[in-house]
C-alpha positions in Angstrom: 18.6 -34.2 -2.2 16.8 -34.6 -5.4 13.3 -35.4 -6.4 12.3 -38.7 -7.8 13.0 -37.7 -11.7 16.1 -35.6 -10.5 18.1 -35.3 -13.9 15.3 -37.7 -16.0 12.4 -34.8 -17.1 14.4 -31.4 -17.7 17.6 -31.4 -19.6 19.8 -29.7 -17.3 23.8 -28.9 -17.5 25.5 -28.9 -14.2 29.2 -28.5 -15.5 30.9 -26.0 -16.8 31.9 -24.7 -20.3 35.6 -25.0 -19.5 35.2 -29.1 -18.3 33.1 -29.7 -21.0 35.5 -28.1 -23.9 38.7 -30.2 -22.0 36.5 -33.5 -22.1 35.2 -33.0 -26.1 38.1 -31.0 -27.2 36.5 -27.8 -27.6 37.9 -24.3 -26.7 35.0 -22.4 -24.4 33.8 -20.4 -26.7 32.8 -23.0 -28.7 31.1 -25.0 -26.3 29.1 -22.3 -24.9 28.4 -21.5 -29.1 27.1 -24.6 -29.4 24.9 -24.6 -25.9 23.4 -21.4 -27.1 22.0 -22.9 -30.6 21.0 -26.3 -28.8 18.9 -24.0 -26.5 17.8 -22.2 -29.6 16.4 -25.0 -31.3 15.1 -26.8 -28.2 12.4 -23.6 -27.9 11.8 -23.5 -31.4 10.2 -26.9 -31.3 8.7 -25.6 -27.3 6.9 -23.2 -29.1 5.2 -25.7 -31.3 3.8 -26.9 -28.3 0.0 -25.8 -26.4 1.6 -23.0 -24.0 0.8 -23.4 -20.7 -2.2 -21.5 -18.6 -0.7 -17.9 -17.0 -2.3 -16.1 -14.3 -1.9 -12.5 -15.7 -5.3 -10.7 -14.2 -4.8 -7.5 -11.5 -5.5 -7.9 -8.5 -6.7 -4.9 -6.3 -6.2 -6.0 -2.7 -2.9 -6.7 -3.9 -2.1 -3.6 -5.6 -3.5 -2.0 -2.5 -0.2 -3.6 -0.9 2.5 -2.9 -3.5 1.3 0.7 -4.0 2.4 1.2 -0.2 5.4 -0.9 0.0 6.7 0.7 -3.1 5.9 4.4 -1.6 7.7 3.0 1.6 10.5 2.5 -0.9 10.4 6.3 -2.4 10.2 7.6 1.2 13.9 5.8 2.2 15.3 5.7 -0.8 14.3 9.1 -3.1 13.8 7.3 -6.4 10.9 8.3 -8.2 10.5 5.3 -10.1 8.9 3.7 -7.4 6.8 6.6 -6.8 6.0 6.3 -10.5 5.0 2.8 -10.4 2.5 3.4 -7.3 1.0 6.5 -9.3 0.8 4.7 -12.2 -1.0 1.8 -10.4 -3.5 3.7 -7.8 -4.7 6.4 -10.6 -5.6 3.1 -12.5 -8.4 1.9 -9.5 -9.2 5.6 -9.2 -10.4 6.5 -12.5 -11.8 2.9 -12.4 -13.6 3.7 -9.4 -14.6 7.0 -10.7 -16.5 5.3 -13.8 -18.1 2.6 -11.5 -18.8 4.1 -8.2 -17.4 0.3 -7.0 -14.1 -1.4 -6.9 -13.6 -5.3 -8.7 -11.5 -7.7 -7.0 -10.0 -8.5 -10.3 -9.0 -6.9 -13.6 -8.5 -9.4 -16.9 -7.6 -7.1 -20.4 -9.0 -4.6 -18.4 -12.1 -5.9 -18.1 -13.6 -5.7 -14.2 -14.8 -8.8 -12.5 -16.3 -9.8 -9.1 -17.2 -7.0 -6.5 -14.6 -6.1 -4.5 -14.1 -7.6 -1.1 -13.3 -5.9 2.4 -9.4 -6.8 1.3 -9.7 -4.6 -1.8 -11.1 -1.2 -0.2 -9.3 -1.5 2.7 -5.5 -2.0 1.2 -6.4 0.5 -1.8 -8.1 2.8 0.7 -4.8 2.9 2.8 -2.7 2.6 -0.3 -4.5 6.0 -1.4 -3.5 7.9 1.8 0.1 6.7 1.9 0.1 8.7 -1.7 -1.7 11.7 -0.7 1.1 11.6 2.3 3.6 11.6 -0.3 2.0 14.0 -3.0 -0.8 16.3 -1.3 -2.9 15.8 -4.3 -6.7 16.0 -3.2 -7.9 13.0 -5.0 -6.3 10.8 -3.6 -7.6 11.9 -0.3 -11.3 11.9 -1.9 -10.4 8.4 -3.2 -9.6 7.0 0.4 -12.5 8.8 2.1 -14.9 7.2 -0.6 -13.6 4.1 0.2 -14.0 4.3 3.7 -17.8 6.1 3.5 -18.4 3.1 1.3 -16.8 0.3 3.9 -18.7 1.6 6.4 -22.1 1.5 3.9 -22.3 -1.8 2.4 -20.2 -3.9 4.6 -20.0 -2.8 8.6 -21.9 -5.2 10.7 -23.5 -2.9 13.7 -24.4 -6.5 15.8 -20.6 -7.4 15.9 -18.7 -4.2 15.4 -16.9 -5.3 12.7 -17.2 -5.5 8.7 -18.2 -8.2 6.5 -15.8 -9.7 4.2 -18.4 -9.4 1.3 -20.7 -6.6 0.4 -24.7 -6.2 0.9 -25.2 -5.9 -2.7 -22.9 -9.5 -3.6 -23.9 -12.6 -4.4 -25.7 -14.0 -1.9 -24.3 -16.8 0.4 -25.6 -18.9 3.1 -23.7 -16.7 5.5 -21.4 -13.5 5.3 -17.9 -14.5 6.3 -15.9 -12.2 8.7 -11.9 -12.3 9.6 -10.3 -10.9 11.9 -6.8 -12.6 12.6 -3.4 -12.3 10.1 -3.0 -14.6 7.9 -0.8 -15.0 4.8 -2.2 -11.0 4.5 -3.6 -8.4 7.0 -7.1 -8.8 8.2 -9.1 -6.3 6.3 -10.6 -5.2 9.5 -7.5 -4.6 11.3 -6.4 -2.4 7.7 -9.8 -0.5 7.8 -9.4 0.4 11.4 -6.2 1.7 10.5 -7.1 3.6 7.8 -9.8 5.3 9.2 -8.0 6.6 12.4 -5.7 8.0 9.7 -8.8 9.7 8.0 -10.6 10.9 11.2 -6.8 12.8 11.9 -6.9 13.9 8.6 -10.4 15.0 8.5 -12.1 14.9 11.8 -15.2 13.1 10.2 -15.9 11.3 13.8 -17.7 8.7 12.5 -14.6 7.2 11.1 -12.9 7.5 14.8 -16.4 5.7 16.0 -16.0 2.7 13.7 -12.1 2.3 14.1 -12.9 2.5 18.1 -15.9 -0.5 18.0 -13.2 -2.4 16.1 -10.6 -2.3 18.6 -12.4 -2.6 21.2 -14.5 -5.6 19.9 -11.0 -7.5 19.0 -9.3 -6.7 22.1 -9.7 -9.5 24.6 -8.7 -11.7 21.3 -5.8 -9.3 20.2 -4.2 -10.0 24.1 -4.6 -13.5 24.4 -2.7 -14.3 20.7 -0.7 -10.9 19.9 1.0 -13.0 16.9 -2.3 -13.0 14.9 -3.1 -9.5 15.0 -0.2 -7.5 14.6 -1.9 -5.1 12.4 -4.7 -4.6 14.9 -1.5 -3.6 17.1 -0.3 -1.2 14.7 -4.2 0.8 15.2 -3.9 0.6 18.7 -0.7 1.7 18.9 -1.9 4.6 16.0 -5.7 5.1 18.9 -3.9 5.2 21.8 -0.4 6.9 21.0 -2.4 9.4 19.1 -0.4 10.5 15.9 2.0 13.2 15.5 1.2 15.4 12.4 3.8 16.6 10.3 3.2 19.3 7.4 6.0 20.1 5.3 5.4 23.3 3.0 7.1 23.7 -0.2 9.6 20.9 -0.6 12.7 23.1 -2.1 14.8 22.3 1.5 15.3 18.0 0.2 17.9 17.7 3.2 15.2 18.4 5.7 12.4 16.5 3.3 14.5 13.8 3.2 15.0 13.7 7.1 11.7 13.7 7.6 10.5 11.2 5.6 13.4 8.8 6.6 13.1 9.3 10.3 11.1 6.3 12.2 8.0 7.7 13.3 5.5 4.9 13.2 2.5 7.1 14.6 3.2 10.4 12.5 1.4 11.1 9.4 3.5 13.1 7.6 2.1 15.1 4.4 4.4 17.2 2.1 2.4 19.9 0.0 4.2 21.4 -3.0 1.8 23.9 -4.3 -0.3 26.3 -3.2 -3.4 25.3 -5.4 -3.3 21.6 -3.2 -3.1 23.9 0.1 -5.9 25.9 -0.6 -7.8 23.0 -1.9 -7.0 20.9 1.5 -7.5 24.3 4.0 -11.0 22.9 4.2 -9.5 20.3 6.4 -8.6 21.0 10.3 -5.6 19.7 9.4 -4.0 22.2 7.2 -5.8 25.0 9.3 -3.8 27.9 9.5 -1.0 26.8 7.5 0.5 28.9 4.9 3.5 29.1 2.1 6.2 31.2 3.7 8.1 32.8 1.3 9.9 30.8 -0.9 11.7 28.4 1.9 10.7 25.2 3.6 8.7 25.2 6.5 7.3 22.7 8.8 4.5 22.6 11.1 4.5 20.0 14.0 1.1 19.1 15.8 0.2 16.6 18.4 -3.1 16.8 20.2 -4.7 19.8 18.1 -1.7 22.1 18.9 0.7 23.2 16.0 4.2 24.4 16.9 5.1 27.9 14.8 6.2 27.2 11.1 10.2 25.6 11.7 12.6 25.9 9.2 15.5 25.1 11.6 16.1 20.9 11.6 17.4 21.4 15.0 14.4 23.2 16.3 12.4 20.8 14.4 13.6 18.0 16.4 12.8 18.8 19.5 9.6 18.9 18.4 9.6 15.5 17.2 
């Protein structure tokens, strides 16, 4: 059904060239000629007009979101233009980041506004470790781990075991609002708990694993009684519990078994594909790439689950059973 000024506000044409050229004589062409200048001359005179108000600022939390769906994209699909897109968008908050030591909620002609909120470091904090999945490059690792040193800093509540939705250093309010359920978007706290399982894995700083724990465990009774409002939550204690499996793929050349890996459902694996040597030896700091070395000029792939690493696999079937 229509609304009350169905067909009175908007001019709107609901029939077809062909009807309209039999009713007025006019071959199709001609009518759809004639459409197209009416339209022309209708926004001429639009233009005249006061345009109206458009919300054009960046957002980070929600940036934080796209960067990772659209890396989810590259992983099934191989097309680097959605890798491109989540580059070109994370390295923006990076350098940004970088030059303030803080993140903004919003960006406006690329001017910063407001301090960032619990939403903003947590998505761009897991954002920045789907990439460094996908690319190996160090920064992006540093990026995450600042994010999460500074979560933990300015917003973590010790009393409740959970964080704030606001910083210690913004504007002050008569009291520091906390979420913890799903809504339209992930609870920042269910993201940051998350994340930082990823990071301890990644780099065995414990007191990331301490914090994710608390969180859990503080949400737990709340997460069994109404499942349907922390599904993320469920996703960190399924990450806590099931314990990851790691995946390091070394030197990319073999894209049939790249492209199995990063396709195959493995919702508890952190998977990490290093092309170069220079990111290895930069990451062999980490007990994650411990040990693990370029062979030759071929693909390999090292499997670990529970701190033990299978050999380096270049086989898919062998690989498999490891998985």
């Amino acid at each position: 059904d229509g609304g009350n000024f169905e067909g009175n506000t908007i001019l709107a044409n609901n029939i077809n060239a062909s009807s309209l050229g039999f009713k007025f004589g006019k071959s199709e062409p001609e009518i759809e000629n004639l459409i197209s200048k009416c339209s022309e001359k209708l926004l001429e005179i639009r233009n005249k007009r006061e345009q109206p108000g458009k919300d054009d600022k960046i957002i980070t939390s929600w940036n934080g979101l796209m960067v990772s769906a659209f890396l989810s994209g590259y992983r099934i699909t191989d097309n680097s233009k959605y890798l491109d897109a989540a580059k070109q968008s994370i390295d923006f908050f990076e350098s940004n980041f970088e030059k303030n030591h803080i993140l903004h909620r919003t960006f406006k002609n690329a001017e910063p506004k407001l301090n960032g909120y619990l939403d903003d470091y947590a998505y761009m904090a897991n954002a920045s470790v789907d990439m460094f999945e996908n690319t190996s490059q160090p920064k992006y690792l540093s990026f995450a781990t600042n994010l999460a040193n500074y979560l933990i800093t300015h917003f973590w509540d010790d009393s409740t075991n959970g964080f704030f939705f606001t910083s210690d250093d913004h504007e002050k309010l008569i009291m520091r609002p906390k979420n913890n359920y799903d809504l339209s978007m992930p609870s920042g706290n269910s993201v940051a708990a998350y994340v930082l399982l990823k990071l301890y894995y990644i780099t065995q700083n414990k007191q990331f694993l301490e914090i994710a724990k608390k969180i859990i465990e503080s949400q737990a009774i709340s997460a069994a009684e109404n499942p349907f409002a922390f599904g993320y939550l469920l996703n960190a204690l399924y990450l806590y519990y099931q314990k990851p499996t790691e995946i390091t793929i070394i030197n990319g050349k073999n894209s049939e078994l790249v492209s199995y890996l990063r396709k195959k459902f493995l919702p508890e694996s952190i998977t990490v594909l290093v092309e170069s040597q220079s990111n290895l030896e930069a990451l062999s700091k980490y007990p994650f790439f411990s040990g693990k070395e370029f062979q030759n000029d071929k693909t390999t792939v090292f499997v670990c689950k529970n701190f033990s690493c299978s050999l380096p696999l270049s086989d898919l079937s062998e690989i498999e059973k490891e998985l």
